[in-house]
PLY file of the C-alpha trace (Angstrom):
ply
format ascii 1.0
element vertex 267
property float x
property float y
property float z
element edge 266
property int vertex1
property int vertex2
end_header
47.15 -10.13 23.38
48.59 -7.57 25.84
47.26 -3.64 24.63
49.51 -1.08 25.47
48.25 2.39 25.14
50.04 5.18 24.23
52.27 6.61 27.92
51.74 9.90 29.29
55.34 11.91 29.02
55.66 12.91 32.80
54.08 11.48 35.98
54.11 7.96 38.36
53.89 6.15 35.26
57.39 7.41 34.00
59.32 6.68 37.13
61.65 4.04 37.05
61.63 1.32 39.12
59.92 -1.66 40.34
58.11 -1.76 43.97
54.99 -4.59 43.62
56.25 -7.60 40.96
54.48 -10.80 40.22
55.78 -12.53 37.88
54.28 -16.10 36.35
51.87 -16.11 39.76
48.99 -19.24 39.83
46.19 -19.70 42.28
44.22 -22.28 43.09
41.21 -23.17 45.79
40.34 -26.64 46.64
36.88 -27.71 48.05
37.11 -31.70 48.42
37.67 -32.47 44.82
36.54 -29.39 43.33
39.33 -26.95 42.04
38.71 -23.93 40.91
41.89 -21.66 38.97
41.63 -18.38 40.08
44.99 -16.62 38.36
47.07 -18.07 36.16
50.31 -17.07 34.83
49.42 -13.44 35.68
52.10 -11.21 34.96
52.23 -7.28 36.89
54.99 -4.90 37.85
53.94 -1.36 39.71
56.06 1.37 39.73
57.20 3.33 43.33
54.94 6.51 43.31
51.97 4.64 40.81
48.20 4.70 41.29
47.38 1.07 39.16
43.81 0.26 38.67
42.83 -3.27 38.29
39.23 -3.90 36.31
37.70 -7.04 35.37
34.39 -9.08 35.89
33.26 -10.90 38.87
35.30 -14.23 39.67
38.39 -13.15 38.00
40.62 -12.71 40.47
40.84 -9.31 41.07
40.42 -9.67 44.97
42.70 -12.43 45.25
45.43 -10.56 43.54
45.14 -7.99 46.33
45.33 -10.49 48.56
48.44 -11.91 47.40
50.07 -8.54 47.25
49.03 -8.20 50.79
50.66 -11.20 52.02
47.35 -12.42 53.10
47.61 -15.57 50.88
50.55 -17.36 49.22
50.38 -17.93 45.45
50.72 -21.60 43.95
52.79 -21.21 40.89
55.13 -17.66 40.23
56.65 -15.19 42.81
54.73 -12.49 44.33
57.66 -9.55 45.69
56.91 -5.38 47.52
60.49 -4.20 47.22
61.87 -7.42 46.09
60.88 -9.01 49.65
58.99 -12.21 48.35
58.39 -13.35 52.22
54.66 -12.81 53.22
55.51 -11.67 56.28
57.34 -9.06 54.66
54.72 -8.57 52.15
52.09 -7.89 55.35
54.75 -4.90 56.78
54.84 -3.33 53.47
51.31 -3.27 52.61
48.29 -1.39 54.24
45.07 -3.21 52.54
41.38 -1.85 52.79
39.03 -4.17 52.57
35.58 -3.69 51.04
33.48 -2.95 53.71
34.70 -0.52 56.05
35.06 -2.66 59.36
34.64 -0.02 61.72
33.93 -1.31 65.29
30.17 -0.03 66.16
31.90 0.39 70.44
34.66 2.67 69.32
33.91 6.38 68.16
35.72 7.42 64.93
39.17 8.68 65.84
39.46 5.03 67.81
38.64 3.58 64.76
41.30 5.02 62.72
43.70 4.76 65.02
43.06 0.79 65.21
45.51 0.18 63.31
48.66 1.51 65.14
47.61 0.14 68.20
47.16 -3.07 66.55
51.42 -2.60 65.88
51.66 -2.21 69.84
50.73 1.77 70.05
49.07 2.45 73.02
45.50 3.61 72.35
46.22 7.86 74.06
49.51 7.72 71.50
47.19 6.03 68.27
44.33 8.79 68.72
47.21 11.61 68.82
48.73 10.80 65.89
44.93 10.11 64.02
43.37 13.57 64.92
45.77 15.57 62.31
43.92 12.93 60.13
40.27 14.39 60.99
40.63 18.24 60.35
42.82 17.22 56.93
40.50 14.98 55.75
37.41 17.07 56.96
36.03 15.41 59.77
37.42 17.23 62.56
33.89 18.03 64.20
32.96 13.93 63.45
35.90 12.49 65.44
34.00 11.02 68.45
31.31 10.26 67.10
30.33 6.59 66.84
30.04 4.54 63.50
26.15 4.32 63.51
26.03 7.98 63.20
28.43 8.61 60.59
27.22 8.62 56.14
28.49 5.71 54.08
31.10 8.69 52.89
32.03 9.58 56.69
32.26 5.75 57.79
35.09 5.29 54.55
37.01 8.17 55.20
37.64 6.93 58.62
38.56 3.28 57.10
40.95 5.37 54.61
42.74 6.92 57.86
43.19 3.82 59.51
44.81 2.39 55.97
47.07 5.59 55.93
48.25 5.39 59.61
50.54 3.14 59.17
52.32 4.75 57.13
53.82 1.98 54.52
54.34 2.49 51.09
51.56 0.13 49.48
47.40 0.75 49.50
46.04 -1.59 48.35
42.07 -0.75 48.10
39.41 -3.36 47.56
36.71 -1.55 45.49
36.51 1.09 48.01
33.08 2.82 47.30
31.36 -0.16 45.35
28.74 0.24 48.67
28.11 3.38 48.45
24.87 5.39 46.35
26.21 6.80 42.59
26.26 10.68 44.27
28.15 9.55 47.60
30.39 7.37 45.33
30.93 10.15 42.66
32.31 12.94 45.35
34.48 10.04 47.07
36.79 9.21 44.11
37.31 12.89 44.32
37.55 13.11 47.95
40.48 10.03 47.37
41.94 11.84 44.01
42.68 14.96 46.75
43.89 13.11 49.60
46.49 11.32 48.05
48.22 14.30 47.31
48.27 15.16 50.41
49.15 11.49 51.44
51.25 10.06 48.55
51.34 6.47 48.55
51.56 3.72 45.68
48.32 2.27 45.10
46.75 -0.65 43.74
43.05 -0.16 43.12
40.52 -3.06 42.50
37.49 -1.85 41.21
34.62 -2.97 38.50
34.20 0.84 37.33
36.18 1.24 34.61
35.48 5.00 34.76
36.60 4.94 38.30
40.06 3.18 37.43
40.64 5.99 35.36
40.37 8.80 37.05
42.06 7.92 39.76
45.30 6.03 38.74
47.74 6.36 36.47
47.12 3.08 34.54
44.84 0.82 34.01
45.04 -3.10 33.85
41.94 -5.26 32.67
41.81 -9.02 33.96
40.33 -12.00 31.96
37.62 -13.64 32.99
38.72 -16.86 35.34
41.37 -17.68 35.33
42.77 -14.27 35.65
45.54 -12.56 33.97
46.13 -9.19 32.34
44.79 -9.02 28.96
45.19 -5.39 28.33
47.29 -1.93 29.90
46.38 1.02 29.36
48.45 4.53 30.65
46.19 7.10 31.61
47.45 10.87 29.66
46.47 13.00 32.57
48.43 14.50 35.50
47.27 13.91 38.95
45.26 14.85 41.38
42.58 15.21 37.88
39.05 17.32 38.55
36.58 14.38 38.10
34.10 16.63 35.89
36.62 17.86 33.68
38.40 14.53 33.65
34.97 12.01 33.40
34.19 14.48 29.68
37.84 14.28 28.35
37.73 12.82 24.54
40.83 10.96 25.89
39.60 8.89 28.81
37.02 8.18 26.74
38.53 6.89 24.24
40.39 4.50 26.94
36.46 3.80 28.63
35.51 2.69 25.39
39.18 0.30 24.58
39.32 -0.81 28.58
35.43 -1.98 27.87
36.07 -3.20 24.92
38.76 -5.40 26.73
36.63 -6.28 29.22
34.44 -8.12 26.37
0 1
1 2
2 3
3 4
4 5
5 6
6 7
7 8
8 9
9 10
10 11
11 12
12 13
13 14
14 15
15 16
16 17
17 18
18 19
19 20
20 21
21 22
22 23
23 24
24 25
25 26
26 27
27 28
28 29
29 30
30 31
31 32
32 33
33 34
34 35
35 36
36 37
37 38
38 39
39 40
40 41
41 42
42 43
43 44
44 45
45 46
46 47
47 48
48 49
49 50
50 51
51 52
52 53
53 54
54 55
55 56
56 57
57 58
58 59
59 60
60 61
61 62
62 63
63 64
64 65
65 66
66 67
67 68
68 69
69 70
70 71
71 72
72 73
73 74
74 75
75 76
76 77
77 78
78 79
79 80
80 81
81 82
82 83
83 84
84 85
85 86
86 87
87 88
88 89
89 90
90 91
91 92
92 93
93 94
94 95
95 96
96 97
97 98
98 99
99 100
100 101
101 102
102 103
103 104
104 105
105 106
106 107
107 108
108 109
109 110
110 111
111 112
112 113
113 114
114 115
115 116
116 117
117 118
118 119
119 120
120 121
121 122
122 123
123 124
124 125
125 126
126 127
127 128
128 129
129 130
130 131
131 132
132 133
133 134
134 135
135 136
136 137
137 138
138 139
139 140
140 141
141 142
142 143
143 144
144 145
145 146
146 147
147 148
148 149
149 150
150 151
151 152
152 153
153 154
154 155
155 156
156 157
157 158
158 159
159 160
160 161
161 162
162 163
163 164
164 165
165 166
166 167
167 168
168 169
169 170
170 171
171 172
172 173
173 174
174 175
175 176
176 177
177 178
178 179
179 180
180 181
181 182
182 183
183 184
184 185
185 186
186 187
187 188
188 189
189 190
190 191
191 192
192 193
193 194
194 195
195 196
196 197
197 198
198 199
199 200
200 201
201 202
202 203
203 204
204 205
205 206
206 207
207 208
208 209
209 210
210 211
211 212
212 213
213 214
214 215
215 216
216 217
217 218
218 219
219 220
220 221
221 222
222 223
223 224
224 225
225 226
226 227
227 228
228 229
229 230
230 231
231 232
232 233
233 234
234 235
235 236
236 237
237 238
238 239
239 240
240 241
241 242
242 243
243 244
244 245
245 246
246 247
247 248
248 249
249 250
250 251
251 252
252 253
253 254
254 255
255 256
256 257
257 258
258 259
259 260
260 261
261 262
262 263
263 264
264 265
265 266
């Protein structure tokens, strides 16, 4: 049974509209005769403007979802649709996707790196760097922008990987469990490094992550996945404005009372 908690009166979560639909959306993997149901009949809309976290256990799906979003896989059953383009192709050019691990290319110093991802639309690498390095000083890493990835914090190295998502400049993050490598501390002053920076950078946002504390601070609701095969089992809206302090929003009675329902879910 689908929970539904109560919706904050103003914010992403109250515009209308539709940009990210799935709607009835199956996937399946195939080794020899093995098959293994990843999603099934997984239902999801996200609003133009939303932050949507997406929370379940290992094997559920999560990362495949972003996948399909992303246009980097094709679903087997259902439609999968960014601005009502179901095309994956047109799925791809809507969608900026950050993967895990940062990827940064050990050769290249750190405004290369970011700008990776405009040259990789055809920008020559002098016009990619120029339009990075407003990027650096915004985001605090002005003095940091030729150095090389082996020099650079866990925090440093996904900052850069968060510029070189941004760059492109389309309308859709989606974010693999961005900080799951990183040390409780580094991890902690991230999600409030990302809370800021999307304010300065709006985007819609879908979030994968297995910290259900995480999911909540940053987004504007909250989805929790079954275990395989995935589908949502439970919504929750998130009665906060954003950009949200992380102390002040980690010790509010509300989002505690949504840990404790999301977890609950999650069981």
């Amino acid at each position: 049974m689908q929970v539904q908690a109560e919706a904050a009166q103003h914010g992403p979560s109250s515009i209308r509209g539709t940009l990210v639909a799935l709607k009835g959306v199956g996937r399946t993997f195939r080794s020899g005769k093995a098959e293994v149901r990843a999603l099934d009949d997984l239902e999801l809309e996200v609003a133009p403007g939303e932050a949507l976290g997406v929370v379940g256990v290992s094997g559920c799906g999560k990362s495949t979802l972003l996948e399909l979003i992303g246009g980097l896989q094709e679903p087997d059953a259902g439609t999968v649709a960014i601005g009502g383009e179901t095309a994956a192709a047109a799925r791809r050019g809507a969608c900026s996707y950050m993967p895990q691990r940062d990827m940064l290319l050990p050769w290249r110093d750190a405004l290369d790196n970011a700008g990776l991802a405009l040259e990789a639309q055809g920008l020559g690498r002098r016009e990619a760097r120029r339009r990075a390095e407003p990027l650096f000083e915004r985001f605090g890493l002005e003095e940091f922008k030729r150095a090389r990835p082996g020099t650079l914090s866990g925090g440093m190295r996904q900052r850069v990987a968060f510029m070189r998502t941004l760059l492109p400049g389309r309308p859709l993050l989606a974010l693999d469990e961005p900080f799951a490598a990183l040390d409780a501390i580094t991890r902690s002053s991230m999600q409030q490094w990302l809370a800021d920076a999307l304010v300065s950078e709006p985007r819609t946002v879908v979030l994968v992550t297995h910290d259900v504390e995480e999911a909540l601070f940053l987004c504007d609701r909250v989805v929790v996945m079954s275990s395989r095969p995935g589908h949502v089992v439970a919504s929750f809206t998130v009665p906060l404005e954003r950009p949200r302090d992380r102390t002040a929003a980690v010790t509010d009675p509300r989002l505690a009372s949504l840990r404790e329902q999301a977890l609950e879910a999650l069981r």
